[in-house]
C-alpha positions as CSV (number, residue, x, y, z in Angstrom):
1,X,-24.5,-43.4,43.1
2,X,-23.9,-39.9,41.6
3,X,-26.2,-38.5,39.0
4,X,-25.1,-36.4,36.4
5,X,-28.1,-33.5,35.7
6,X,-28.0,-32.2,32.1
7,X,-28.3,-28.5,32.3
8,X,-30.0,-27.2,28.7
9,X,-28.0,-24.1,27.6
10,X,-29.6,-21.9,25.6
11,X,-28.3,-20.9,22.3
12,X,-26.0,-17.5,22.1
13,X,-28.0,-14.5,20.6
14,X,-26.6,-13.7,17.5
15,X,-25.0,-16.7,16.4
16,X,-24.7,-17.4,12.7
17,X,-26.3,-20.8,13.3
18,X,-28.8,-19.5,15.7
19,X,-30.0,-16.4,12.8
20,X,-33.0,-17.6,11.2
21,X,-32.6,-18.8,7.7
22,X,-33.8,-15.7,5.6
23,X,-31.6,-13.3,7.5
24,X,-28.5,-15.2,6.6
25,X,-29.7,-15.1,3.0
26,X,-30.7,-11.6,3.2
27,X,-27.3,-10.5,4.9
28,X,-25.0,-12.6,2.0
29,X,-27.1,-11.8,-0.8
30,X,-26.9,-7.8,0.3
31,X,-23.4,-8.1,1.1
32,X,-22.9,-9.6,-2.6
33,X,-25.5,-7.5,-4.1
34,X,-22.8,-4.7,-2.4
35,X,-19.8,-6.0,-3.8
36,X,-21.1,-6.7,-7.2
37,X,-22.2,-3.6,-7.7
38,X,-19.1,-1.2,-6.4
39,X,-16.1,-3.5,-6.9
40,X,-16.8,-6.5,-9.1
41,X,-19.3,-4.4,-12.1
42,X,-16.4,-1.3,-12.5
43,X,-13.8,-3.6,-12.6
44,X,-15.4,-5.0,-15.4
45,X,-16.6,-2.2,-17.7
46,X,-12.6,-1.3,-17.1
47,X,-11.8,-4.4,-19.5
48,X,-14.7,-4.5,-21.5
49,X,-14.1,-0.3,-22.5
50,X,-10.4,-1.2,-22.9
51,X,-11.3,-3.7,-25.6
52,X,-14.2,-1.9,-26.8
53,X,-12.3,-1.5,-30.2
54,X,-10.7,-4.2,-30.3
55,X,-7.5,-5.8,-29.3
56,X,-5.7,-3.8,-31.9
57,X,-6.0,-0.4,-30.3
58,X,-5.6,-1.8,-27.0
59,X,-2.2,-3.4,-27.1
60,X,-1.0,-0.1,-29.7
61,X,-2.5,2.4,-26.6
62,X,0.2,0.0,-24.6
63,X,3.0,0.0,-26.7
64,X,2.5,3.8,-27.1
65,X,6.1,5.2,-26.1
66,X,4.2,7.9,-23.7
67,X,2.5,5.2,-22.2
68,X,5.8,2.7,-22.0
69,X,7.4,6.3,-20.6
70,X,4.8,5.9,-17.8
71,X,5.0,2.4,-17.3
72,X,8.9,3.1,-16.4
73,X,8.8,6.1,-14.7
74,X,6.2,4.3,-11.8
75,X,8.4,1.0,-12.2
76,X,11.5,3.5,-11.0
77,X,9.4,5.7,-8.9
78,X,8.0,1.8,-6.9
79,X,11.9,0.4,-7.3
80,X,13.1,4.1,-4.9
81,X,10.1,3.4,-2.4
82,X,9.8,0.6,-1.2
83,X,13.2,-0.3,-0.2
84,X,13.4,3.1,1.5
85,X,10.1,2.5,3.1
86,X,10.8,-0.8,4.1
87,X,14.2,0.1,5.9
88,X,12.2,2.8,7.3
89,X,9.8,0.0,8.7
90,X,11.8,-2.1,10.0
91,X,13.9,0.7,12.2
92,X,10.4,1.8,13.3
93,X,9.5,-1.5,14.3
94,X,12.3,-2.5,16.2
95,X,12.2,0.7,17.9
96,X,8.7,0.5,19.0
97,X,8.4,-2.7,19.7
98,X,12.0,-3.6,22.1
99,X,12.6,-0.2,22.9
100,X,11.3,2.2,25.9
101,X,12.3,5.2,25.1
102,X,11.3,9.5,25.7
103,X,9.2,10.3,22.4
104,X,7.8,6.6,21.7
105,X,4.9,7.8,21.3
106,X,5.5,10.3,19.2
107,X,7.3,8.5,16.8
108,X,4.1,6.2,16.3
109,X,2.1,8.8,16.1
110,X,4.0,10.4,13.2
111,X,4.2,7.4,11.6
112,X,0.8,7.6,11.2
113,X,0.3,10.9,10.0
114,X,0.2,10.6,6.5
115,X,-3.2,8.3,6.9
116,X,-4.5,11.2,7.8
117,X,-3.5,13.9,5.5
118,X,-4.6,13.7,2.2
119,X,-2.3,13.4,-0.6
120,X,-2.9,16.6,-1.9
121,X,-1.7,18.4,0.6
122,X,1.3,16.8,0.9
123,X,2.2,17.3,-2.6
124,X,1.1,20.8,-2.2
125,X,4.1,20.7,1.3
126,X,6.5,19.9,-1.1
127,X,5.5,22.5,-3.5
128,X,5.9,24.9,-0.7
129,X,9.1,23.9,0.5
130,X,11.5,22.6,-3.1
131,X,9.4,25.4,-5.2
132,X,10.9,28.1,-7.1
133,X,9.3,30.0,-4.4
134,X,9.3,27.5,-1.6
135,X,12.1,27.9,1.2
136,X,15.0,26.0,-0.4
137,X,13.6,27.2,-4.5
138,X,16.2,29.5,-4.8
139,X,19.3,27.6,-3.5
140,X,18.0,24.7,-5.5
141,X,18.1,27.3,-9.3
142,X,21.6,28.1,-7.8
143,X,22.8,24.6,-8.2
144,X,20.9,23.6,-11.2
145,X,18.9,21.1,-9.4
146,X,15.2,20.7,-9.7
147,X,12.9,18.8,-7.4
148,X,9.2,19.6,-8.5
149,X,8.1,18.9,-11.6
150,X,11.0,16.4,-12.1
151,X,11.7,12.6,-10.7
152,X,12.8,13.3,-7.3
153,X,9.4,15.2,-6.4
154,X,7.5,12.1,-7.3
155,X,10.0,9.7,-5.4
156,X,9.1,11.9,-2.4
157,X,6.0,12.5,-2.7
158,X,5.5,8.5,-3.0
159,X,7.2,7.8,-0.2
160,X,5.9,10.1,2.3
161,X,2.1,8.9,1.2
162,X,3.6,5.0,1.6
163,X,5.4,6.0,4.7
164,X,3.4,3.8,7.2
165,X,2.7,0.6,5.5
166,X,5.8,-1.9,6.0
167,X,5.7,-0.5,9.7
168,X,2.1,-0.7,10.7
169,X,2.2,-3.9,9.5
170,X,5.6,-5.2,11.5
171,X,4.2,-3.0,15.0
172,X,1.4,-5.4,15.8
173,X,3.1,-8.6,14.8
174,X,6.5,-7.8,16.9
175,X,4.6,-7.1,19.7
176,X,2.1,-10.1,19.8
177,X,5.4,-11.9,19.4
178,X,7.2,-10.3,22.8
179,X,11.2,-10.7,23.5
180,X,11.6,-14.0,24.6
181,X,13.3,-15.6,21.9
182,X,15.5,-12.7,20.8
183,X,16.2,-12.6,24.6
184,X,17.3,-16.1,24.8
185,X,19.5,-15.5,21.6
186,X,21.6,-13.1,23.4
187,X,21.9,-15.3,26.5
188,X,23.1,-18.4,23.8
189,X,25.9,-15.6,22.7
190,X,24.6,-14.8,19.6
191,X,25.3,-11.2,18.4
192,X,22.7,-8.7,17.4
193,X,23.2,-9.1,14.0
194,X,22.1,-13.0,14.2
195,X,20.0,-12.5,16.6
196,X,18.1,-10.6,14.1
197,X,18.6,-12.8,10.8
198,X,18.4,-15.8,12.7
199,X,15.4,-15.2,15.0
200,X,13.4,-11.8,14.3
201,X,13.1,-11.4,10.5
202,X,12.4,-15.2,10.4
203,X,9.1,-14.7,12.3
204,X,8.1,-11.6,11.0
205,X,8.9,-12.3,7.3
206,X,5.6,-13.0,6.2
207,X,4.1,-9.2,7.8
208,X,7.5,-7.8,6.4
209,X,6.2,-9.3,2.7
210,X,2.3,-8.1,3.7
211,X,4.1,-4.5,4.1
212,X,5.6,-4.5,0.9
213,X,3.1,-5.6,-1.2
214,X,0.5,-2.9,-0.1
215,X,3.6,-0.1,-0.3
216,X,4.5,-1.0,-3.9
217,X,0.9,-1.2,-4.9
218,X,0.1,1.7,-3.6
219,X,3.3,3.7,-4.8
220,X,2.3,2.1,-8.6
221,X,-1.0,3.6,-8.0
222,X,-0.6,6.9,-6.0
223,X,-2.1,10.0,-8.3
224,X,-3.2,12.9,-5.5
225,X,0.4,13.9,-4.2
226,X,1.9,12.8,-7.3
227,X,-0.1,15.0,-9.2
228,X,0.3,18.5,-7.7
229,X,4.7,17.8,-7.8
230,X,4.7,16.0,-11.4
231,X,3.7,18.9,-13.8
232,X,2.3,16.6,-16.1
233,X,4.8,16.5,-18.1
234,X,4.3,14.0,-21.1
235,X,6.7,10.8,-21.3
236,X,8.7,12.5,-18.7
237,X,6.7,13.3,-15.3
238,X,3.5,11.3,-16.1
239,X,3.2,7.7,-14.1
240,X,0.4,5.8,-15.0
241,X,-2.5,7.4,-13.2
242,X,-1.6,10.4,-14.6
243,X,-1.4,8.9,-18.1
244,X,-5.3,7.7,-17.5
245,X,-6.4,11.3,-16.3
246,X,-4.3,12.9,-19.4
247,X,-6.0,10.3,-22.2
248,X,-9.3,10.6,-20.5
249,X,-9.2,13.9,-21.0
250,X,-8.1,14.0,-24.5
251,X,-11.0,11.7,-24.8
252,X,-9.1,8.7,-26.0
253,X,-11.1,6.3,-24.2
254,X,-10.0,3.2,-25.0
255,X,-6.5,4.4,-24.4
256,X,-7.5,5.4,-21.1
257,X,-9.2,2.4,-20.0
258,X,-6.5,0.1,-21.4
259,X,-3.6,2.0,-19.3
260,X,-6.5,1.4,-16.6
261,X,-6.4,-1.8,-17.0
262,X,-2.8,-2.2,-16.1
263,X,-3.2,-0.8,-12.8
264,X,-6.3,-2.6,-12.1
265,X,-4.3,-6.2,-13.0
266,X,-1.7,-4.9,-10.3
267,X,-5.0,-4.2,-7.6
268,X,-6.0,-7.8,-8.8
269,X,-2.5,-9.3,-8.0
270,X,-2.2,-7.3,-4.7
271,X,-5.2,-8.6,-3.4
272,X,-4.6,-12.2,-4.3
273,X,-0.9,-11.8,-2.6
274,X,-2.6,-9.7,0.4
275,X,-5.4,-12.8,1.5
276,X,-2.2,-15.0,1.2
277,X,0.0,-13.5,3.5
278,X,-2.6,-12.6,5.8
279,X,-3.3,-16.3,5.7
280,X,0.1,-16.8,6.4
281,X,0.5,-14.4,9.4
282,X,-2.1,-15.6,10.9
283,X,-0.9,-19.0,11.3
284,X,2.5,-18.5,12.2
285,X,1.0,-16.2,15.5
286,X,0.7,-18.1,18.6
């Protein structure tokens, strides 16, 4: 008769269940404590100095035509960059990801690279290069066409800063995915075209969306780059971080924190659509 011998196991080091009682309730209430006190308390004293006079002066600092200027200028400036950056994205994607190719690497690799610069700079690349004294100022005076200080100098400044998000995004889900089933599609006779309506952007629409929520937010909220190639140039040039820094300094607070407040509504709504879609990538990979 065969005996079964129950072998004890002991429990994993380090397991949340394992951790006595008082350093889980240590660990939560610091990680709150944490929160609370860099994310949850400024976003707060945002609202609360944005209706510090009243609901009056807010929704007049609003309607204020510079501030309606703004409003429209990084609604056009958001409209430009993310279709361009999510074209971009994709192409990158499907590159990297189904492609072998000489330079693979360094295509990722620039794709990364405005991570790593900081906005500044790139703004002050642009000044160096569309200036009146950059490398293509003077052809530019010749044909009456200006790029710094003017719209298109804040659509590319925007996009180069947004450049990677739709594409990092797509890179790791496309290749935890693999080839099969756009492989198969060309064996069944469909053409490249369907293969990637029918078969690729299905799976990957939920990272594709992921992508383009974190671009437009961070095209409506970019100030750095946007800054040095703007000029500051009241209801023309000015989005709306630049309108915050401008009434801020003029010390109209409660204008400032009430154009604020705009933006952070937009951080509120990106993070809400951000856990969702993350939710949603995660369950649609294998």
């Amino acid at each position: 008769m065969a005996t079964t011998l129950a072998v004890a196991v002991p429990p994993t080091r380090g397991h949340p269940r394992t951790d006595p009682l008082p350093v889980r309730l240590g660990l939560i209430l610091l990680a709150l404590l944490t929160l609370g006190v860099l994310i949850v308390l400024p976003l707060l004293a945002v609202f609360v100095q944005a209706f510090s006079k009243g609901a009056a002066v807010y929704l007049a600092a609003i309607n204020n035509p510079d501030t309606l200027a703004a409003l429209r200028l990084s609604l056009l400036t958001a409209a430009i960059v993310v279709p361009l950056n999510t074209l971009f994205g994709l192409s990158a994607a499907w590159a990297v990801t189904k492609f072998n190719f000489p330079g693979r690497n360094i295509l990722v690799s620039l794709i990364d690279l405005p991570l790593g610069v900081s906005p500044v700079i790139a703004g002050l690349i642009y000044v160096l290069v569309f200036g009146a004294q950059g490398w293509f100022g003077p052809w530019l005076a010749n044909h009456d066409a200006r790029i710094i200080f003017a719209v298109p100098g804040i659509i590319l400044a925007t996009t180069f800063v947004t450049f990677p998000f739709v594409a990092r995004e797509l890179i790791p889900l496309m290749e935890s995915q693999g080839c099969d089933e756009e492989e198969a599609a060309l064996v069944l006779g469909a053409s490249a075209w369907q293969m990637f309506l029918r078969v690729t952007l299905p799976n990957i629409r939920w990272g594709l969306f992921f992508g383009v929520v974190l671009c437009t937010a961070r095209s409506l909220g970019e100030f750095g780059a946007v800054s040095v190639v703007s000029g500051h140039i009241r209801g023309e040039t000015n989005t709306l971080p630049l309108h915050v820094e401008i009434l801020y300094n003029e010390y109209n607070y409660a204008g400032a924190f009430a154009v604020a407040s705009l933006l952070s509504v937009i951080a509120v709504i990106t993070l809400a659509l951000k856990k969702f879609l993350h939710w949603k990538t995660s369950q649609e990979l294998p």
